[in-house]
C-alpha positions in Angstrom: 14.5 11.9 12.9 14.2 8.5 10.4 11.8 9.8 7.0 9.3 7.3 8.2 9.0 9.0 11.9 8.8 12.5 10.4 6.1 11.4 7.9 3.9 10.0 10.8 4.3 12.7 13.2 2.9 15.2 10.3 0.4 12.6 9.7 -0.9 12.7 13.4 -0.8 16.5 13.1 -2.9 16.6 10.2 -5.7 13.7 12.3 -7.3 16.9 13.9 -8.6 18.2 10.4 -9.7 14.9 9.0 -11.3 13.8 12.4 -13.7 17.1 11.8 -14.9 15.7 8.4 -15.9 12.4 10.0 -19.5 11.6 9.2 -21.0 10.7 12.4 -24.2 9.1 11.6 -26.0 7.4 15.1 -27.0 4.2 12.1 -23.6 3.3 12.7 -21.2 5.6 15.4 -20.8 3.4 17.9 -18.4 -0.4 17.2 -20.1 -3.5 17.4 -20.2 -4.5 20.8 -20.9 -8.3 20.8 -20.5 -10.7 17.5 -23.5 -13.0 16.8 -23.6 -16.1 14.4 -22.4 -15.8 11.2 -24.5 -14.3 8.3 -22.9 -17.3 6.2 -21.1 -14.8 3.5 -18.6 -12.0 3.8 -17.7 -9.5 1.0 -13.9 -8.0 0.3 -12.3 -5.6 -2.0 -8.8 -6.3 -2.1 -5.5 -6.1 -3.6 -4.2 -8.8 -6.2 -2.5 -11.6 -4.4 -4.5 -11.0 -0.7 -6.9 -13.5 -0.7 -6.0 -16.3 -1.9 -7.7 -19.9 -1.8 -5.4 -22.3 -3.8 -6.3 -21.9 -7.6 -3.1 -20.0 -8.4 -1.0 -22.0 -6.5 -3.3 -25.1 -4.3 -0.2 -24.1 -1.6 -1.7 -20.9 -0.5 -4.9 -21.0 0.5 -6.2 -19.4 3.7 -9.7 -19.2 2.9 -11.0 -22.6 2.5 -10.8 -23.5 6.1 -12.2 -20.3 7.1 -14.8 -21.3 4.9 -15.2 -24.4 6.8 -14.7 -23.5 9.9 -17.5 -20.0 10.2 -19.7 -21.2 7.4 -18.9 -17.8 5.5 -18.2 -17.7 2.2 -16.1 -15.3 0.9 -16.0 -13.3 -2.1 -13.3 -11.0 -3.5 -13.5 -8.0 -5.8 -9.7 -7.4 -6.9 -8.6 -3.8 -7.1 -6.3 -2.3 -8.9 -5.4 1.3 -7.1 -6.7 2.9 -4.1 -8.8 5.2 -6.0 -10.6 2.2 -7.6 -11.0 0.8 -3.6 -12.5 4.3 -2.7 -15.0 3.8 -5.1 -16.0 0.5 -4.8 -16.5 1.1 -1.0 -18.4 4.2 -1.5 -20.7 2.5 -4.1 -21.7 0.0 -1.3 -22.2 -3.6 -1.4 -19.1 -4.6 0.3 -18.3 -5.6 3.7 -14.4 -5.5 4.2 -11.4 -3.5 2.3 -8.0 -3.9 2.7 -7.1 -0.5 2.1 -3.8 1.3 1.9 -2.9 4.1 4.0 -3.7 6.6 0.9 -7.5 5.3 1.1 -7.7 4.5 4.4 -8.2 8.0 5.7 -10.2 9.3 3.1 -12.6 6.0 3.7 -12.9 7.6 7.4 -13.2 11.1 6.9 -16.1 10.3 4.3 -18.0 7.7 6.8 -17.5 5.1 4.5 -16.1 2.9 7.2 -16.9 2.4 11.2 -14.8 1.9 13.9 -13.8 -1.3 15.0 -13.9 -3.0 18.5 -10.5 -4.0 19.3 -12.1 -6.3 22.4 -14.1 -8.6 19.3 -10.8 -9.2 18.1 -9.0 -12.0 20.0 -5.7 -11.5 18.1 -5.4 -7.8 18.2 -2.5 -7.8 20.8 -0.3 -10.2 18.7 -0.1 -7.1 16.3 3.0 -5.1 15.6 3.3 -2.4 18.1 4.8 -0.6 15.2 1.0 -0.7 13.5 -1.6 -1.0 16.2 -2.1 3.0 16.6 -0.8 3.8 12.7 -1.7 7.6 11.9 -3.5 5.6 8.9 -6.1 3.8 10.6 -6.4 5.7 14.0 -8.2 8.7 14.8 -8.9 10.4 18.1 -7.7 7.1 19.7 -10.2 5.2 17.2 -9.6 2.1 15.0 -11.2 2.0 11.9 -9.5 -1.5 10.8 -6.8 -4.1 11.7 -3.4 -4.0 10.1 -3.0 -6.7 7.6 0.2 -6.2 5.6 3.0 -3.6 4.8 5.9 -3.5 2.5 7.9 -1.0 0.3 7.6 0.4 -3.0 10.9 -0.9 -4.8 13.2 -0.4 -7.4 12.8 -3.3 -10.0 15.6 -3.7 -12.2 17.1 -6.0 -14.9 20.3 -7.7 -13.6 21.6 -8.1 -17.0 21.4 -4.2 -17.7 22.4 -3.5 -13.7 25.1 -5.9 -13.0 24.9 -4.1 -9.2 21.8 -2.6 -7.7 21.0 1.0 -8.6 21.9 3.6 -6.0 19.5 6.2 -6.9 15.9 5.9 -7.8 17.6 8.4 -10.4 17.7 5.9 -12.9 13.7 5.9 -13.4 13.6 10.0 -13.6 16.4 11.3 -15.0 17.6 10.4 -18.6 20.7 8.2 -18.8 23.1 6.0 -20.6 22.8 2.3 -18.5 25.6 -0.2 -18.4 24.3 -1.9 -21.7 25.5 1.5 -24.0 22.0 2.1 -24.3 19.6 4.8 -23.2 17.0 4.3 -20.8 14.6 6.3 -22.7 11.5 3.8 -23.4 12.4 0.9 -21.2 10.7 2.9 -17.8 8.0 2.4 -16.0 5.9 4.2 -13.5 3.1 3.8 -11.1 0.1 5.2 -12.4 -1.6 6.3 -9.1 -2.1 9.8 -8.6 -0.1 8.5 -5.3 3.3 8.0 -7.2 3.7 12.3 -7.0 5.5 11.1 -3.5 7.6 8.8 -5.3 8.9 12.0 -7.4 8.7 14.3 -4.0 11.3 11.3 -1.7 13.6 11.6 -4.5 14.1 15.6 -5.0 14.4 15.7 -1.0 17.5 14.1 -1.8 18.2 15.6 -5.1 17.0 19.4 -4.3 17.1 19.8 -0.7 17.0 23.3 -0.9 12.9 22.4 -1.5 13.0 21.3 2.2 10.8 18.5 1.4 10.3 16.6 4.8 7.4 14.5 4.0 6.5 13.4 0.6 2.5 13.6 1.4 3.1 17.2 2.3 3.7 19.4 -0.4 3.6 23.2 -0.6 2.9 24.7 -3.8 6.6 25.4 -4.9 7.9 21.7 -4.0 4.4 20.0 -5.7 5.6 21.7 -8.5 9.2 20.4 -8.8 7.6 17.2 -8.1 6.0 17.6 -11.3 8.3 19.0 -13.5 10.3 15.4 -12.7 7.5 13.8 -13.6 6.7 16.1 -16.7 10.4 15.1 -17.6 9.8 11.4 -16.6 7.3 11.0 -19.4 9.8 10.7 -22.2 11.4 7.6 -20.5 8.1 5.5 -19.8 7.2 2.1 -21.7 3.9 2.1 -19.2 2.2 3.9 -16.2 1.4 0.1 -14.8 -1.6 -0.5 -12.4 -2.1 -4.5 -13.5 1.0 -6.4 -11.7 0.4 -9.0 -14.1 0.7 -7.4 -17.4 4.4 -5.5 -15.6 5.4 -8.7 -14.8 5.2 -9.4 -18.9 6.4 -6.2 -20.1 9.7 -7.0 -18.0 9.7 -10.8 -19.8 8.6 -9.4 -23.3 9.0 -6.0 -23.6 12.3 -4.6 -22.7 11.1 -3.0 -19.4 14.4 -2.3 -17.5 13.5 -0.5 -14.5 10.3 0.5 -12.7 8.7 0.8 -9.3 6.9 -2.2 -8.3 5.7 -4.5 -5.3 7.8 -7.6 -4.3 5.0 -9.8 -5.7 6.2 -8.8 -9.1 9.7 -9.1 -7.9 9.2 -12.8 -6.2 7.1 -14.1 -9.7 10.0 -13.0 -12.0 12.3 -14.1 -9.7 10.4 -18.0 -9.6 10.2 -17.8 -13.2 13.6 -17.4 -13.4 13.9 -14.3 -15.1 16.9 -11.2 -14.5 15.3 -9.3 -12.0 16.4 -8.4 -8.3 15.2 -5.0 -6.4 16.6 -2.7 -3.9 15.6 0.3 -2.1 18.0 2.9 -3.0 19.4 5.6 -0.8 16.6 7.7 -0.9 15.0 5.4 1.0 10.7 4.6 -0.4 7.3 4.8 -0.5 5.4 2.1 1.0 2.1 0.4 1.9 1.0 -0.4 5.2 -2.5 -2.0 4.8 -5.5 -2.2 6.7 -8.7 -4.4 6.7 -11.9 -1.9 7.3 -15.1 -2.6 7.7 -17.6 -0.9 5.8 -20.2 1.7 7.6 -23.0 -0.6 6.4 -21.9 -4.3 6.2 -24.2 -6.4 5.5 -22.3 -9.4 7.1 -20.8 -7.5 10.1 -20.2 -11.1 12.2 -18.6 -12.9 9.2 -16.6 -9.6 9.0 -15.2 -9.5 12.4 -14.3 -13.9 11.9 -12.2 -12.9 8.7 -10.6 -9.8 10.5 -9.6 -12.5 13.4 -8.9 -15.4 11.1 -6.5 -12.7 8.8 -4.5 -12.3 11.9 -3.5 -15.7 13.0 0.2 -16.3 12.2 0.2 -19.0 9.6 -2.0 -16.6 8.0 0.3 -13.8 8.2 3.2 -15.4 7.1 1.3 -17.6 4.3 -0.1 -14.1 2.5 4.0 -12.3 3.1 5.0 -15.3 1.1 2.8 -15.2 -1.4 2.6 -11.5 -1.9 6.5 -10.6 -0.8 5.0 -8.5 2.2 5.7 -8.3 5.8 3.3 -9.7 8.0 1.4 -7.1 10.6 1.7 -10.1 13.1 5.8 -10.3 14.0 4.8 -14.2 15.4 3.8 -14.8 11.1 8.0 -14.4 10.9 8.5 -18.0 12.7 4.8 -19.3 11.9 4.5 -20.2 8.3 6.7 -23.0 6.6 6.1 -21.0 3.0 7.5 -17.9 4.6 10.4 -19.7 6.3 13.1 -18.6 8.6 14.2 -15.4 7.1 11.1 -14.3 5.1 10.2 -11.5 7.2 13.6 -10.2 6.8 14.0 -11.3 3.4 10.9 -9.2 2.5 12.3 -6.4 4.7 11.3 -6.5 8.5 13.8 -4.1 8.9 13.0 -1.5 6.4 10.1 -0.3 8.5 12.0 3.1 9.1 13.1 3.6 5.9 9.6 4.1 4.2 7.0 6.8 3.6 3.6 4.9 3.8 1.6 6.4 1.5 -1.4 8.6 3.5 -3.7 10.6 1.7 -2.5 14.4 1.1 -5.0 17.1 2.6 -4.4 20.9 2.7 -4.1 21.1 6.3 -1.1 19.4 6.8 -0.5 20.5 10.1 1.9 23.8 11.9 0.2 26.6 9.9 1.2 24.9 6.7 -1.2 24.9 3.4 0.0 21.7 1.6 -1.7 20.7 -2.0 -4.2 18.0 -1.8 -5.1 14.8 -3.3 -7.6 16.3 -5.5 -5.4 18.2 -7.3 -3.1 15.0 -7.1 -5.6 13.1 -8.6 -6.2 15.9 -11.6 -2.3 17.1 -12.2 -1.0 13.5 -12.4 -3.5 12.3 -14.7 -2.1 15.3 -16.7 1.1 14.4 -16.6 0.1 10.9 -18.1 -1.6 12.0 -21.2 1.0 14.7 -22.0 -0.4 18.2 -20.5 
């Protein structure tokens, strides 16, 4: 069984206990059943680089015309981690997220978000059959949002100081001499979500698999705890625990950053601004994001909600967002529908990875089979730890 299929089934088996937490208030329990006009505006936390409407680049822009065309305007908060998403959406005022699989499920369980009515959403069946009952948006055959992009966690690295790709995500957690005679010790970097402990976890099941680490989200005490001894060990070697893409993107210009985890949209700017930088995933396979826009519990704009969920799923859509942000599209029709995509976008962005990721999904302590797993609360607290030395 592929990493990626092992990680969902536990994922489903855990469904049973998060489904129990679900706050079923009758204000909002059952889907919208019928859209009405628009409300004229629609709210959206996202992630950098999502919604775009032409002032980076006037190229990609794929909310003017919605703007045009539904007579809602749209606003964007930009987030920088899931656990700044979590907190935006529970502090209201927000119609749509598009969350990652690590929020997503704590959004349900805490009634933050409502189901969604597949039937409002014309475009629904044009979505990858791969995503359209995801363990991270689905419960008790439920929706509670419509896939909008995925993509993997990868290995960044300097092609000057790695003339060939690393093999091994080793070269970001253990201490070594790189091809340049010089240590890596300082030229590191690391996620600084509490969700990069199953960055640490892929890599030991590999390294250690006498842990018998199966899924990264679903650690017992004795393998969370090698996860973060690696990371305890990790410190030495990091320049910066990054959240803003931006600011990696100029540590690896300006300040001798080497190596790192990142997202392709760092990958793709360096690689437009011609700097040294290429990325692989290495044998140990990655984490990933598969993302999904939700619709918050008490949307003020629930019609011009439902038009931006539609109008996010049209191909040139799809594909125009994957090119910008170095994603796959969660609509396979994006992969021949977007001239800034092109031909081999999808694949260049990697299609074809899907089973080779572990989409991050919020840890809970009933992961499922009689097993006690630690959860993201402690996540949260131990890895903030780790950062500032304890």
């Amino acid at each position: 069984m592929s990493a990626r299929n092992g990680a969902a089934g536990s994922a489903r088996r855990c469904m049973a206990g998060l489904a129990a937490l679900l706050v079923a208030s009758p204000a909002w329990a059952e889907p919208l059943q019928a859209l009405g006009a628009g409300e004229g505006e629609v709210s959206i936390v996202a992630w950098a680089g999502y919604i775009e409407r032409g002032e980076s680049d006037k190229a990609y822009d794929w909310v003017t015309d919605f703007e045009k065309a539904t007579g809602c305007k749209v606003s964007v908060k930009t987030a920088g981690s899931s656990d700044e998403m979590v907190t935006l959406m529970n502090q209201g005022g927000f119609d749509l997220v598009t969350a990652s699989g690590d929020a997503s499920l704590r959004l349900i369980a805490g009634g933050t978000v409502q189901e969604v009515n597949p039937a409002l959403i014309p475009s629904w069946g044009t979505i990858d059959t791969r995503l359209q009952n995801a363990p991270w948006h689905t419960v008790d055959g439920k929706h509670y949002g419509a896939p909008y992009q995925w993509g993997s966690n990868v290995l960044m690295y300097n092609t000057k100081v790695f003339p060939t790709a690393p093999e091994s995500w080793s070269v970001v957690f253990t201490e070594q001499t790189l091809s340049d005679g010089k240590s890596n010790k300082g030229r590191i970097q690391a996620y600084y979500g509490p969700i990069y402990i199953a960055d640490a976890a892929l890599y030991l099941r590999s390294a250690r698999p006498e842990l018998g680490i199966t899924d990264p989200y679903a650690l017992d005490e004795t393998q969370y705890a090698a996860a973060l001894e690696v990371l305890k060990g990790q410190r030495d070697l990091i320049q910066r625990y990054w959240s803003d893409a931006n600011v990696q993107i100029d540590d690896f210009k300006n300040e001798g950053v080497v190596a790192s985890t990142s997202w392709p949209f760092q990958v793709n700017t360096l690689v437009g601004q011609e700097q040294p930088v290429a990325s692989t995933i290495p044998k140990e396979g990655a984490t990933g994001w598969a993302d999904t826009t939700m619709l918050h519990a008490r949307a003020q704009h629930p019609n011009c909600a439902y038009m931006w969920i539609e109008h996010s799923l049209k191909p040139k859509v799809q594909g125009d967002v994957a090119a910008w942000f170095g994603s796959v599209p969660a609509v396979p029709a994006a992969c021949t529908g977007s001239d800034l995509l092109g031909a081999e976008g999808c694949k260049t962005n990697g299609f074809d990875n899907f089973d080779r990721i572990a989409f991050w999904r919020t840890p809970v302590a009933n992961c499922g089979e009689g097993r006690t797993c630690v959860p993201y609360g402690r996540w949260a607290t131990d890895y903030a730890a780790v950062q500032g030395g304890g």
